[in-house]
Steps between C-alpha positions, in 0.01 A plus 500: 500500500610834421472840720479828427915553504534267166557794273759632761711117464448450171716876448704400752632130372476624112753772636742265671455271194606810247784646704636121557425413162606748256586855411370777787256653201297175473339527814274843287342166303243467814428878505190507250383221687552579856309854431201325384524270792545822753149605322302257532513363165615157478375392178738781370766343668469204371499615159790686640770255632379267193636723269789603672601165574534421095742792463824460390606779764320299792643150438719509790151593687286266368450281793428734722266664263257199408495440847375896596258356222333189693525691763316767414212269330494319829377796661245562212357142575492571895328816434213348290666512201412203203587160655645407197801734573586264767587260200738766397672591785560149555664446155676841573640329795603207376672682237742673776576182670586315162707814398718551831413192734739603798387856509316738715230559253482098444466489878198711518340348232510171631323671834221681269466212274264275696252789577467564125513136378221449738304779373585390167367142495217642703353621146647277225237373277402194624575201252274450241203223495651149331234448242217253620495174306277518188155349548435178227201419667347559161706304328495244707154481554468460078749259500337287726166567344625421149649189635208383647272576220699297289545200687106545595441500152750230348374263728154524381651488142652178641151370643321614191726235296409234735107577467550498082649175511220385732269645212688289213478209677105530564468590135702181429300307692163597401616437125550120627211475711316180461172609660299814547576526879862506428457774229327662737729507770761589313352781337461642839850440570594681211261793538647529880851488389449791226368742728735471752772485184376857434474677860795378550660619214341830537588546831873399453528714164360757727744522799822404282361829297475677854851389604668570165329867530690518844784345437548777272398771738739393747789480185432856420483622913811341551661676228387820563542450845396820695328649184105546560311220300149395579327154409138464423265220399318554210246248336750407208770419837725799630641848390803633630559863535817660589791778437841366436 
């Protein structure tokens, strides 16, 4: 946490750092800076030891000056200032310990750094949502419907056969029938074995026609996947209506 003398240390260690550091005319590099700070105007001198820091004339200051920098946005964040700032005081910070680890302004960065990385992580955007498994219920469910329409329907196919060889073989028989009551009888037979020939063969033409119509519904949803496509029944079988 900072206090009100910040401004005061900041001047102070940037001037120890010039007059240790370089040439006794360096130290004027925090002057622009330090006046805005002595009014009240920290965003100005922020701008202000930014720019002075990438001067050729203040290389010798540099350190000291990027750390006048965080400091000063510190104070911005304390006093209600954009949170966000925090993020770049901390990276302002880190960027004076990386450039002189052993010294003063490294020191006091490494004390200020885990007020502002707190603040800072305290309003990163949280991570974004991992995208929810796609729904195939309705693909699934057609596949499942199309399979079961055709087996539905190719096993009446199968039991129509069996009923239309019932009906040859009463048609054989009454052609050999030696009396009237055997004609008779197997007349019947054959009669009885045609009609369920033809439900059955209705039927089972009509569900393999249902599952082919859905087996082809659930080809084209899981192609298009996510795109919008809407199944009807119709009186002729199905229509399919989609945007791809």
């Amino acid at each position: 946490m900072l206090t009100s003398s910040a401004p005061a240390h900041a001047r102070a260690l940037a001037a120890v750092l010039a007059l240790g550091a370089g040439p006794a005319w360096a130290v004027d590099c925090y002057r622009a800076g330090n006046k805005a700070l002595d009014d009240g105007r920290r965003g100005d001198a922020v701008r202000a030891f930014e720019v002075a820091a990438e001067l050729p004339e203040c290389a010798a200051s540099r350190v000291g000056l990027l750390h006048s920098k965080a400091v000063a946005l510190h104070e911005m964040v304390e006093a209600g200032g954009d949170p966000q700032l925090a993020c770049r005081a901390a990276e302002t910070y880190r960027a004076v310990i990386g450039l002189e680890p052993t010294s003063r302004a490294a020191e006091a960065s490494r004390a200020a750094l885990t007020d502002v990385d707190g603040r800072c992580r305290a309003v990163a955007p949280p991570e974004p949502a991992k995208p929810s498994a796609p729904d195939h219920s309705t693909e699934w469910g057609l596949t499942l419907g199309a399979a079961g329409a055709l087996a539905a329907g190719g096993l009446l196919l199968l039991l129509a056969l069996d009923a239309q060889e019932e009906r040859d073989a009463a048609d054989a028989r009454q052609l050999g029938a030696t009396t009237e009551a055997d004609r008779q009888a197997a007349l019947d037979d054959f009669y009885a074995a045609g009609d369920r020939t033809d439900a059955l063969g209705v039927t089972g033409y009509a569900l393999a026609g249902v599952g082919g119509a859905l087996a082809v519904a659930a080809a084209v949803t899981w192609a298009v996947d996510d795109a919008p496509v809407a199944v009807a029944p119709t009186l002729g079988g199905l229509t399919i209506r989609g945007a791809w």
